[in-house]
Residue, then its C-alpha position, 0 to 999 in steps of 0.5 A: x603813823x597819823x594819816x593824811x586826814x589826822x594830820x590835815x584836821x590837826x593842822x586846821x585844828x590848831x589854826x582854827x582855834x588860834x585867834x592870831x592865825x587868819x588863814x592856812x595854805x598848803x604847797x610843796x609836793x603835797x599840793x602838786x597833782x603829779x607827783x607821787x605820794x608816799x610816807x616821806x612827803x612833808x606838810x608844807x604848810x602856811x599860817x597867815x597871822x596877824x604878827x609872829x612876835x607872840x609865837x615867837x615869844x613862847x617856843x613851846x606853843x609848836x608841842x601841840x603838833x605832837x612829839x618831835x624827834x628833831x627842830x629847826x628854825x631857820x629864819x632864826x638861825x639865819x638872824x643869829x648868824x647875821x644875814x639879812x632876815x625880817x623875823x616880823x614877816x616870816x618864821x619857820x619851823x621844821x618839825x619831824x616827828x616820832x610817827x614819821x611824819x614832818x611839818x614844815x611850818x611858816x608862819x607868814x603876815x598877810x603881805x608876805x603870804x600874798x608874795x608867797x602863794x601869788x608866785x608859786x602854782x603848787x598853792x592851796x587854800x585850806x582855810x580862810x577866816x576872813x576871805x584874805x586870799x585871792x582866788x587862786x588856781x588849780x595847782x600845778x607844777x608849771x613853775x617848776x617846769x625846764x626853762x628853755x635856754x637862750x643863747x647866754x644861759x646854754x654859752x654859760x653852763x658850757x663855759x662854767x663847766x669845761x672851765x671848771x672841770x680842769x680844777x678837778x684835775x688840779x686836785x686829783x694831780x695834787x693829791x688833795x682828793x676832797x677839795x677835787x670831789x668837792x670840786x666835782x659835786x658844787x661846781x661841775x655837776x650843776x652844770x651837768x645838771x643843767x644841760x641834761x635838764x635842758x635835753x630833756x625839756x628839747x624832748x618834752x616840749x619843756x612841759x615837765x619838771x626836773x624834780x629835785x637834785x634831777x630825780x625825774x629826769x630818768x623818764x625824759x632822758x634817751x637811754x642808757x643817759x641817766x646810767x652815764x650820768x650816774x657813773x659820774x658820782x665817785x667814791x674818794x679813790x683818785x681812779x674812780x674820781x678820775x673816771x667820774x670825770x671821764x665819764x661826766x666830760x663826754x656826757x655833758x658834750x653828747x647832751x650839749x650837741x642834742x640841746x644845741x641841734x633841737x634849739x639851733x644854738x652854736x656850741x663852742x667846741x674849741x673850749x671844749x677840746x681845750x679842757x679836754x686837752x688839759x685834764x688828759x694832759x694833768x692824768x698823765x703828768x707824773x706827780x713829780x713833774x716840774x712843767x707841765x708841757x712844751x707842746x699838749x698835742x700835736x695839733x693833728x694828732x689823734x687823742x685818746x681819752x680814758x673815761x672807764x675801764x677798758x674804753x676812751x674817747x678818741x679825739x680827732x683833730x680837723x682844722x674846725x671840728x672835735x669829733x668824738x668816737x669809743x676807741x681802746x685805751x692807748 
């Protein structure tokens, strides 16, 4: 596998030596002082050229990188596919390599780059021939970091995620397992996503990072928080999907409360305990049913939740209030 230095000297090499190439910056986790290094990080690098029609023009100009396994351009692929693209201001390719190592190179006029290393922090200039570029900061990942919510983004996530969860439910009730984990993964999760997000930017002073898919999350989580949330992800078993979803509705609540106490923001419980009514209501109905209920619960009677093995929620009912408690399975 090349190393860093070989791979650094090739890129600069191949843009120094190319008349069309004007200037290379880098981003992506390489130029980011905090994260971790290891040999899956990829080269995201910018050429700033003059024009990309000649590039374009001769597809194997990119050989020179070293022998590829798989590529990709995407730019290209979007315009084929008719969505709006601007070939003559970026073009990309995605290059991985026999050694292990991984390119992402884009090929930018001087406008584009401007836009491109002015709005993300994660920029260094690795060589400029004509002094192009504006200075630029010490990179950093502060624009990646946590967002703190106003009132409508948490009010938002909360909705879409107690209104989406039901769907789930739908599908595991119909038998139709994969649009109900589909469900689960595309529309409920990134709201659960958001919201531990948000608790772990309450903790940290929203001076941190997610991180992709929220893989650095881990660290600014209270305990055990991250294991929860790994118990949502489900194999295709209905049972296990369910429990997923047993699992996901009580944490997104816990977190939800957290996030609405550090950040004074109100939180709808009467949403809340109205999905939660319903998917225990669609995990008992017998799957021949022909209505789904005269009457959910009684309105102060005392609910139990099942959200994995051998435990539940229990759900008590006051004239304004949901409290939460671990209670056995009725």
């Amino acid at each position: 596998m090349r190393t860093e230095r070989e791979m650094t000297a090739l890129i600069l090499g191949v843009a120094e030596r190319d008349s069309r190439v004007r200037a290379v910056f880098m981003n992506g986790s390489r130029a980011n002082p905090n994260a971790p290094r290891d040999i899956f990080q990829d080269y995201d690098i910018v050429y700033v050229v003059e024009e990309t029609a000649s590039f374009r023009a001769q597809p194997g100009w990119v050989d020179v990188f070293g022998e590829r396994l798989v590529m990709q351009t995407p730019d290209e692929m979007d315009h084929a596919a008719g969505q709006p693209t601007d070939l003559a201001r970026c073009y990309g390719y995605l290059m991985q390599f026999a050694d292990g190592n991984r390119i992402d190179l884009r090929l930018m006029t001087l406008s584009r780059a401007l836009e491109e290393c002015q709005s993300d922090s994660q920029t260094i200039v690795l060589l400029d021939k004509d002094g192009i570029l504006p200075p630029l900061p010490l990179p950093s990942d502060t624009a990646y970091h946590i967002r703190r919510p106003d009132q409508t983004a948490f009010a938002g996530c909360c909705n879409e995620f107690w209104w989406t969860l039901p769907y789930v439910a739908k599908g595991l009730w119909r038998g139709r397992v994969t649009y109900a984990l589909d469900t689960l993964n595309a529309c409920v999760r990134p709201q659960l996503l958001h919201m531990l997000s948000w608790l772990a930017g309450t903790r940290t002073g929203f001076a941190v990072s997610a991180g992709k898919s929220g893989a650095d999350l881990p660290a600014y989580l209270p305990a055990g928080c991250w294991e929860r949330y790994l118990s949502t992800y489900a194999d295709a078993e209905p049972g296990h999907v369910w429990a997923a979803v047993f699992a996901a509705a009580p944490l997104f609540l816990d977190a939800a409360h957290q996030t609405a106490e550090a950040l004074a923001l109100p939180v709808n419980e009467a949403e809340a305990e109205g999905s939660l009514r319903y998917l225990y209501r669609v995990c008992e109905l017998p799957a021949d049913a022909s209505k789904f209920f005269e009457q959910l619960f009684p309105p102060t009677a005392s609910v139990f939740i099942p959200f994995r093995k051998g435990a539940a929620l229990k759900m008590n009912r006051s004239s304004k209030t949901v409290q939460w408690t671990k209670g056995p399975l009725m």
